[in-house]
N, C-alpha and C positions, 0 to 999 in steps of 0.2 A: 693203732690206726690214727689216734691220735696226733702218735707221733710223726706219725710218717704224715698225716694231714697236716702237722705243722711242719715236716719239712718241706711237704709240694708249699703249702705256703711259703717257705720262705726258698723254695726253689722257686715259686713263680713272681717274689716280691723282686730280685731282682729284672725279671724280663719285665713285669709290671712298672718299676722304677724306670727301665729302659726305655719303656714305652713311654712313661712322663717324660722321662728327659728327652724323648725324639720327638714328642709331639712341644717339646718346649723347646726344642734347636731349632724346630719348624716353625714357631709360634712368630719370629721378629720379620718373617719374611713378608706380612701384607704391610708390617709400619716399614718397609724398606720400599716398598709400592708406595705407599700413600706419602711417603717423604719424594721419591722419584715424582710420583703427582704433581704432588705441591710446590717442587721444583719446575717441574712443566709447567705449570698451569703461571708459576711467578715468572715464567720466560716468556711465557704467552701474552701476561698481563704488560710489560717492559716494553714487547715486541708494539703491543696495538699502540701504547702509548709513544712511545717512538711517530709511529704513526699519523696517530694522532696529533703530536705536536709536531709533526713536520706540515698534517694540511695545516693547522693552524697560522703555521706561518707564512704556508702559501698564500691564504684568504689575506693575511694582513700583507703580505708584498703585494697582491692584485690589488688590495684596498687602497694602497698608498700609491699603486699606478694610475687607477683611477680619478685620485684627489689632483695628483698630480697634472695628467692629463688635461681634467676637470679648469683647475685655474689658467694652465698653459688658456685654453681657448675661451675663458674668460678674461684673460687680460686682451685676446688680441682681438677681441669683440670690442671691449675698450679702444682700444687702441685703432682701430675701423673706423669708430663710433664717427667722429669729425666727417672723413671721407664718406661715409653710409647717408649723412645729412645733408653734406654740400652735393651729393647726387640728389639725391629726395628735394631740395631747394631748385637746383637747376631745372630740374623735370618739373615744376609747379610752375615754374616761372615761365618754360616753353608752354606748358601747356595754357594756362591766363592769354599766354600771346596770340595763340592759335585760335583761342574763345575769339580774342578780340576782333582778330584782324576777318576772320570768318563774317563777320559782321559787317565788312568793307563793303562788297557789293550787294546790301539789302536794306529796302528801305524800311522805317523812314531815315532820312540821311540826318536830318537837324544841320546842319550847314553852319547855323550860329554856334552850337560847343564846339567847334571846329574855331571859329575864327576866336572865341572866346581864348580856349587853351594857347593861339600862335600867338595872340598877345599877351598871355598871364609868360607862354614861356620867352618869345621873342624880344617886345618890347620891352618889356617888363625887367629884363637881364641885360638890355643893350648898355645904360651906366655903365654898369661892372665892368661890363667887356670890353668899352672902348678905351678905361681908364687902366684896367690890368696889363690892353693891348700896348698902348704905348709907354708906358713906363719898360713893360717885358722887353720891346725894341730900342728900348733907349739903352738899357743896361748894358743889353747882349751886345749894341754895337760898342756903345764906350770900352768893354773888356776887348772886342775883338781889336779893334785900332792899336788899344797897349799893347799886347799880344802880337801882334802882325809889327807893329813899328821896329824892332829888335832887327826883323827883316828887310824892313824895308818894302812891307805888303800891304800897307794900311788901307788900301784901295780894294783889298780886297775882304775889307768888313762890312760891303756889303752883302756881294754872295754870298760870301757865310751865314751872315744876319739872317738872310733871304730865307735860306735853305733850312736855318733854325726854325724859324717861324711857320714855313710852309710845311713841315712834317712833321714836326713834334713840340713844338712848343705853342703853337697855336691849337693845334685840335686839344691836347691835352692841359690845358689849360684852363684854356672855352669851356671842355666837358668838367673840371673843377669846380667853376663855377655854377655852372649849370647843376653839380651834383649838392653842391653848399646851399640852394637858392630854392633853383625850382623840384629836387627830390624829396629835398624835406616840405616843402611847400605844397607839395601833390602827396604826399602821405599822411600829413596832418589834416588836409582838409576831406580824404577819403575816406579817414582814420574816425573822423568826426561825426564823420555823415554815418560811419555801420555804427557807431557806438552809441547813437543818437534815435538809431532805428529810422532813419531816414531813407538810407539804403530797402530795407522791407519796404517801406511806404512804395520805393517805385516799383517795387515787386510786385505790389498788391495792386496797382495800377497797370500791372500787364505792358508796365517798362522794364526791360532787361538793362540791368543795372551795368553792365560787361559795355553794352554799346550806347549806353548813355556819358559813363563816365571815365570810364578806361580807353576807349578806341580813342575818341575825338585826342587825347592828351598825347598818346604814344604816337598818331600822325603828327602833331604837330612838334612834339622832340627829333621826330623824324627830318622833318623839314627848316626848321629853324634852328637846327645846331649848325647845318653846316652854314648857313648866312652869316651866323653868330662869328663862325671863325673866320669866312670871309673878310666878314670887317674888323676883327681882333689882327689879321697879316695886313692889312692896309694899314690902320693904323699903325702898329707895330713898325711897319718899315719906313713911314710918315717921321716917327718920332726916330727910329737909326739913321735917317739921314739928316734930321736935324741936329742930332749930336754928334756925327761921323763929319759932316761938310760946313756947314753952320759954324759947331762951336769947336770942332780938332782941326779943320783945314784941308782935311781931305780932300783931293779933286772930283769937281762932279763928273766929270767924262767915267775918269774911270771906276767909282763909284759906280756909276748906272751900266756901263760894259759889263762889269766882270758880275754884278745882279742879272744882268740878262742873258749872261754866258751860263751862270752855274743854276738859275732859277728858271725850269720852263713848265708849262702847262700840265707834265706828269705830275710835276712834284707838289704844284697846287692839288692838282687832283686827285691825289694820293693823301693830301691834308682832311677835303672835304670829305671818302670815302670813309675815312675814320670819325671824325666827325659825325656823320649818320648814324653808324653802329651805337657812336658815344652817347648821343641822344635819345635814341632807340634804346638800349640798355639801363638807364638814369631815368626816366620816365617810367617803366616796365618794374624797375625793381619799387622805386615811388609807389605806383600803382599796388603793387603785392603788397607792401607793407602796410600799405590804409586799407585796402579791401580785405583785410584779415588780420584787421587791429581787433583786440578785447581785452577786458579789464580797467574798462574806462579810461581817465585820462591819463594812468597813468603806464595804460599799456597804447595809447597814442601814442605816448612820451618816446614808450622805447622803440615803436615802429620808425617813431620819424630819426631819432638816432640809428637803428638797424638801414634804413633807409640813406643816409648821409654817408655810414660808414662801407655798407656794401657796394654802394656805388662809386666811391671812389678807388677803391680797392678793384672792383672790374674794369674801372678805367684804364689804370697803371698795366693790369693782368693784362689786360686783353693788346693793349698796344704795343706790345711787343709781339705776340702775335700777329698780329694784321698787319704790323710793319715788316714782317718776314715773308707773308702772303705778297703783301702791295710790291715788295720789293722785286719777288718773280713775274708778278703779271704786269710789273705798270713800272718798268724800268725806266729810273732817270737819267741813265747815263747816256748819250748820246739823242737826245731826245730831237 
């Protein structure tokens, strides 16, 4: 039995052996899973990152649209910035006017700051005017005679002369002066009075500072610019015929013909129309610049330069304007 129990043992050591060896041909099949795992799971981990680094790079191209965008409308806010101010300045400027003139029909009148400002602006400026006027007529005709003699038109320097005077060289000129003299002169002295606290004082006295010292100034730029040019064209052509007939030879006949042919009533009055605007504007911009002076004197200082330069610069601007308006409504051709 023994034997025979050693040979079922060794009949059952091989199915026993088989046994091992089938549960060991079976054994590699979960590391053949757990390697296919690890491979999925490293396809998985590639795939998110993939993923992942593509939002990555979306956020970064939005963020660079953004930046991009970002300064685009930050330069042309800059870039505005000029235009955005010169609106903001205009509208403060209508609007002072409107303070002012609102104040027209309500008493008390004071009748004196009125007469006061027609002669700080009128008389006060007339010098300048008369001596800018005639030398400006003297030039224009001496050039026009050379000019014209080639032709054999010299006779006809002085309508031209005329014609210079009466629509552009006179209004604009006048208002020059006017902006040189009395803008800065009305900005420094308004400039003076807020920074002084003078201005407060007639506040505090239950005077409205707008129709104390702003109305009376901008009537009377109103009214005495266009006088100003009146006698800046008389003059003027005072002194072209003194250099035209007097001292070139000119004939007076036609001298004064071909003045009276080219030069009528429109064309003065097309000078003066400008002229009021020029006054009206020169005085108004003055006025802003003092009435919203600070920093003491030496923000006086740049009022009354801001004052000098703004108005001579709306001079220039605007008269070509107005001469394109005047031109349709107040034709001088055939007058």
């Amino acid at each position: 039995m023994s034997a025979g129990g050693s040979n079922g043992s060794r009949e059952e050591g091989p199915h026993a052996g088989g046994g091992t060896s089938a549960q060991g041909g079976e054994a590699p099949a979960p590391a053949t899973e757990a390697a296919e795992g690890g491979a999925g799971s490293g396809g998985g981990d590639r795939g998110s990152g993939q993923e992942g680094g593509e939002g990555a790079g979306g956020e970064r191209k939005a963020g660079r649209a953004r930046n991009v965008a970002g300064a685009a409308g930050q330069g042309a806010r800059e870039a505005l910035a000029p235009l955005f101010r010169l609106v903001e300045a205009i509208g403060a400027h209508i609007i002072l006017l409107v303070r002012a003139l609102s104040w027209l029909p309500r008493r008390p009148f004071r009748l004196g700051n009125y007469f006061e400002a027609g002669d700080y602006i009128g008389f006060g400026s007339l010098p300048i005017v008369v001596l800018v006027g005639a030398f400006t007529g003297m030039v224009t005709s001496l050039q026009a005679v050379f000019a014209f003699r080639d032709f054999g038109l010299e006779s006809f320097a002085g309508g031209t002369t005329g014609q210079a005077l009466a629509l552009e060289l006179g209004p604009v000129l006048t208002a020059l002066m006017l902006a040189g003299r009395v803008g800065s002169g009305v900005a420094t002295e308004i400039g003076t009075m807020r920074i002084t606290e003078q201005i407060d004082a007639l506040e505090s006295m239950a005077i409205n500072p707008v129709q104390f010292l702003v109305l009376p100034r901008i009537v009377a730029g109103l009214v005495m610019a266009p006088i100003l040019t009146l006698i800046f064209f008389i003059v003027g052509m005072a002194g072209a015929y003194l250099v035209a007939v007097v001292n070139l030879g000119v004939d007076h006949g036609q001298f004064v013909s071909n003045f009276e042919a080219l030069v009528g009533p429109l064309a003065i009055l097309q000078g003066l129309v400008k002229s009021a605007v020029f006054g009206l504007v020169i005085v108004l911009i003055g006025c802003y610049q003092g009435y919203h002076a600070s920093g003491g004197g030496r923000g006086v200082g740049m009022g009354t330069t801001r004052a000098v330069v703004h108005a001579s610069v709306s001079v220039l601007v605007l008269n070509y304007f107005l001469a394109e308006i005047l031109i349709a409504i107040l034709p001088t051709q055939g007058w």
